[in-house]
C-alpha positions in Angstrom: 0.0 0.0 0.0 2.2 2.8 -1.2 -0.5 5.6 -0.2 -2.5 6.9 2.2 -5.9 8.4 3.3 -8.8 7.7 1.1 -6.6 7.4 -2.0 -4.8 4.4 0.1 -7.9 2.9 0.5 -9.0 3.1 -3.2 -5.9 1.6 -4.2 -6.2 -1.2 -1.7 -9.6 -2.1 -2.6 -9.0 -2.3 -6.3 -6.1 -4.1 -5.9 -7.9 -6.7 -3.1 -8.5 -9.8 -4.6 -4.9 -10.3 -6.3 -3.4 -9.3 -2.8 -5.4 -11.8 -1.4 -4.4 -14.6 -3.2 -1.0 -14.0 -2.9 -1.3 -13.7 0.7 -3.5 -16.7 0.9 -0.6 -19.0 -1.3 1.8 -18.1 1.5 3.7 -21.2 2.5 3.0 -20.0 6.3 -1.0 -19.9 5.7 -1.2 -23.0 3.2 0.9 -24.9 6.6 -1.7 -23.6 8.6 -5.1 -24.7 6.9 -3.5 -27.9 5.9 -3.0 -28.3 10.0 -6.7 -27.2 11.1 -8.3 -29.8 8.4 -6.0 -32.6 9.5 -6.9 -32.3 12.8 -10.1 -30.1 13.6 -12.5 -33.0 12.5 -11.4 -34.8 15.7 -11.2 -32.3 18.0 -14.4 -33.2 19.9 -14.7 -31.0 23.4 -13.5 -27.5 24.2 -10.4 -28.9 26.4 -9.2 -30.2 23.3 -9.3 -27.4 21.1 -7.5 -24.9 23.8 -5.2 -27.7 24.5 -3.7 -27.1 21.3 -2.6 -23.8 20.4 -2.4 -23.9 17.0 -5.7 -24.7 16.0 -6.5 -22.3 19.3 -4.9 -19.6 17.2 -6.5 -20.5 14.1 -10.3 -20.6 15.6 -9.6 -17.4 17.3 -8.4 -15.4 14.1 -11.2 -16.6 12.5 -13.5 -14.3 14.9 -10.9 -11.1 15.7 -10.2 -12.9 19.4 -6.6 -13.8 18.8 -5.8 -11.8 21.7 -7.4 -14.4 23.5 -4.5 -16.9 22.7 -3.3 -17.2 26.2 -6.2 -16.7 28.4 -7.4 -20.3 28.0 -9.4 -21.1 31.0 -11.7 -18.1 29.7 -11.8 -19.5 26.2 -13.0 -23.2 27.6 -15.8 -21.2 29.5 -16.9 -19.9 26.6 -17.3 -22.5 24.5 -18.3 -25.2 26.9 -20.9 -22.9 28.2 -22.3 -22.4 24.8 -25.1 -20.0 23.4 -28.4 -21.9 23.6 -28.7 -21.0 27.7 -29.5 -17.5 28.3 -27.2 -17.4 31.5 -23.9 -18.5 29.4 -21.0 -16.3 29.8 -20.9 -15.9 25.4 -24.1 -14.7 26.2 -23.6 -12.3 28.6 -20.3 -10.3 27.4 -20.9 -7.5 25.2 -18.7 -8.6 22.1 -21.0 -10.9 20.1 -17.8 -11.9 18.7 -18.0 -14.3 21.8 -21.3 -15.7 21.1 -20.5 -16.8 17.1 -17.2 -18.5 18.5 -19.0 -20.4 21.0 -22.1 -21.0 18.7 -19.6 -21.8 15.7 -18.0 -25.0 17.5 -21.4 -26.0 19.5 -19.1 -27.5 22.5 -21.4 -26.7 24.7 -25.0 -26.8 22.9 -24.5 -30.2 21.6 -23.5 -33.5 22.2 -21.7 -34.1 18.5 -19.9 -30.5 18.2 -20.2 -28.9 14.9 -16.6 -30.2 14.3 -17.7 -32.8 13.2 -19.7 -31.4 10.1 -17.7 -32.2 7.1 -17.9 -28.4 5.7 -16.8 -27.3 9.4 -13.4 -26.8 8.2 -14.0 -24.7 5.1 -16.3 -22.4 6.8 -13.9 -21.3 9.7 -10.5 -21.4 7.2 -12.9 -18.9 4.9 -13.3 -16.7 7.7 -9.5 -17.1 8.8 -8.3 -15.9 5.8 -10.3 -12.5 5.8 -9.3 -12.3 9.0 -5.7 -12.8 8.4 -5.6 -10.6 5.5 -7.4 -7.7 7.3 -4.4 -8.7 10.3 -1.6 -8.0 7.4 -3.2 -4.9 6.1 -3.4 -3.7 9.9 0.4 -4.5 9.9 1.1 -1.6 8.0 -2.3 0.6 8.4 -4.6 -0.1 11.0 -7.7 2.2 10.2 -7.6 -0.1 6.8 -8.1 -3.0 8.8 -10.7 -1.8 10.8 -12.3 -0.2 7.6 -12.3 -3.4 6.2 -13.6 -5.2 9.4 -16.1 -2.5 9.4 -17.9 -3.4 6.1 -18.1 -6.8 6.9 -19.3 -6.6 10.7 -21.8 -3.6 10.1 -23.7 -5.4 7.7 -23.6 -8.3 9.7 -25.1 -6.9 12.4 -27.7 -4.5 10.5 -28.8 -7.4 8.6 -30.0 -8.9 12.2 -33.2 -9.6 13.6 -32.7 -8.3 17.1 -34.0 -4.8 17.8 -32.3 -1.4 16.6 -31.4 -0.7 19.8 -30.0 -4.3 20.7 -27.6 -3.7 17.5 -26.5 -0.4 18.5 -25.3 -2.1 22.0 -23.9 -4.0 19.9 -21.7 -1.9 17.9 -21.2 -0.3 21.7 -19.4 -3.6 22.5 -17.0 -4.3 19.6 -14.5 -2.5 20.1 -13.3 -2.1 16.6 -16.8 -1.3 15.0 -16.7 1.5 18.3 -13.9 3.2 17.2 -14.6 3.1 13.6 -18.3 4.9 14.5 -16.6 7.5 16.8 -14.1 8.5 14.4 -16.4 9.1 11.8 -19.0 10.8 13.7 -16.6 13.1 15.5 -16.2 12.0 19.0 -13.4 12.0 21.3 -12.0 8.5 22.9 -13.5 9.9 25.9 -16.9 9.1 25.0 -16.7 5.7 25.7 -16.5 7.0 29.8 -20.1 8.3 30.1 -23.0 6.5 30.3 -24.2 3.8 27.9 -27.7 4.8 27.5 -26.5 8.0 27.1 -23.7 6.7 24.3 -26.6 5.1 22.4 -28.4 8.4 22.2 -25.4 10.5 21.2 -24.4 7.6 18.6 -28.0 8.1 17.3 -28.3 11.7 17.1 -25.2 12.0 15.0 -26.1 9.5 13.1 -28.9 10.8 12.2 -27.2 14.2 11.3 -24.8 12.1 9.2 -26.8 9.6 7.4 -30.0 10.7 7.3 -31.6 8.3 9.6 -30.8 7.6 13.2 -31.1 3.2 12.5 -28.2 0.5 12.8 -31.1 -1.0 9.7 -29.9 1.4 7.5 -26.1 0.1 6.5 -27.9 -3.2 4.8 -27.4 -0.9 2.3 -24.1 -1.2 0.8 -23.5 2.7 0.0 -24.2 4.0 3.5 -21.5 1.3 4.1 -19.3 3.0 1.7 -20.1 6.4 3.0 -19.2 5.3 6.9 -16.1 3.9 5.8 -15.2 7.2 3.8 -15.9 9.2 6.5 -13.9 7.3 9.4 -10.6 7.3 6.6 -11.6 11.0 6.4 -11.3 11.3 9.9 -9.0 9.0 11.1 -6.6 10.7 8.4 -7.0 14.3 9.6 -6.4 13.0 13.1 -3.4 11.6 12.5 -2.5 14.4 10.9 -3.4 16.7 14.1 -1.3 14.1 16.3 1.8 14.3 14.0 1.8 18.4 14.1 1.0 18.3 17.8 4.2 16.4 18.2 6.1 18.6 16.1 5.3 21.4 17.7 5.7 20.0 21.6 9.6 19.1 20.0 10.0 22.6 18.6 8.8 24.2 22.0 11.5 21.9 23.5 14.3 22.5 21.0 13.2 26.5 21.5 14.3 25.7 25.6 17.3 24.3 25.4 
């Protein structure tokens, strides 16, 4: 990606699907998804599957919760509690990326995991590769991978068939669709201190102001998509730009007192 801004993003975006593949013929990935379908089909309880940190790391990246690598008494809870009882803990946290994890593997909904379905493997390795890609594009600008994460989760979650407000709380609680929605609608890092009912009416008001209507419904469609993402580049470029002078100037003051 030799450019930044919007302009970055155009060229990144045209240039996509060719990146992709190469990325995806990488000897490093093909290892990878050779190990998770030689192995994943057998994998039958949640102990298992943290127990081995490879195909951990793989089923993780597949959901954005590679972070999670280590903390592998919280990542058994979560799957072995599953999603079909109201009280489980993928339930009860506030990033949903929990509850498609759990859900996905079914460790703790059923008694034959969904493991052992024989398109298991291609539908998590699908999602590990977008995942991984997004993770190398991050490497070298991270508001294009959370631009990219954007338009897949956004319509994700306006496509549901929870209430407007449920999405927006969800939105609240992923904390990469968060900052993408701040940036673009102008608010400070600090907004994430105040209230959450208050949060969901700010997030609406502006919006509103921005998009024409104040509903999570609204970004089915794939240009209000387009014009979010344009706007948070937009954004996340000018602030970027702020920090960068900001610094220049505290090192000039500093230079000035010596």
């Amino acid at each position: 990606m030799p450019l930044s801004g919007f302009t970055g993003w155009s060229f990144l975006k045209r240039t996509m699907a060719r990146q992709q593949v190469a990325q995806q013929a990488a000897p490093a990935q093909q290892r990878d998804e050779a190990y998770f379908r030689g192995k994943i089909g057998k994998v039958t309880t949640a102990e298992q599957l943290v127990s081995d940190k490879r195909l951990l790391r793989i089923a993780l990246t597949a959901f954005g919760l590679e972070g999670d690598l280590n903390s592998t008494a919280f990542v058994r809870k979560v799957l072995e509690g599953g999603t079909l009882k109201e009280g489980s803990l993928a339930n009860k946290l506030a990033d949903k990326q929990y509850q498609k994890f759990s859900s996905a593997f079914g460790f703790g909904d059923y008694s034959v995991p969904r493991t052992k379905i024989s398109t298991f493997p291609d539908e998590i390795l699908s999602a590990f590769r977008a995942r991984s890609f997004e993770t190398a594009v991050g490497d070298q600008n991270n508001t294009y991978r959370l631009a990219l994460n954007a338009e897949r989760e956004v319509a994700a979650v306006a496509a549901g068939s929870s209430s407007d407000n449920a999405k927006w709380y969800t939105i609240l609680g992923n904390q990469p669709l968060r900052e993408v929605f701040q940036t673009a609608l102008g608010l400070p890092k600090s907004f994430a201190s105040i209230d959450i009912d208050q949060q969901l009416s700010v997030l609406k008001s502006r919006t509103a102001a921005a998009f024409g209507a104040e509903t999570v419904a609204q970004f089915k469609d794939p240009a209000r998509i387009e014009a979010l993402v344009r706007r948070y580049i937009t954004r996340a470029e000018m602030q970027d730009q702020g920090a960068a002078s900001s610094s220049s100037s505290i090192a000039l003051q500093l230079l000035r007192r010596r």
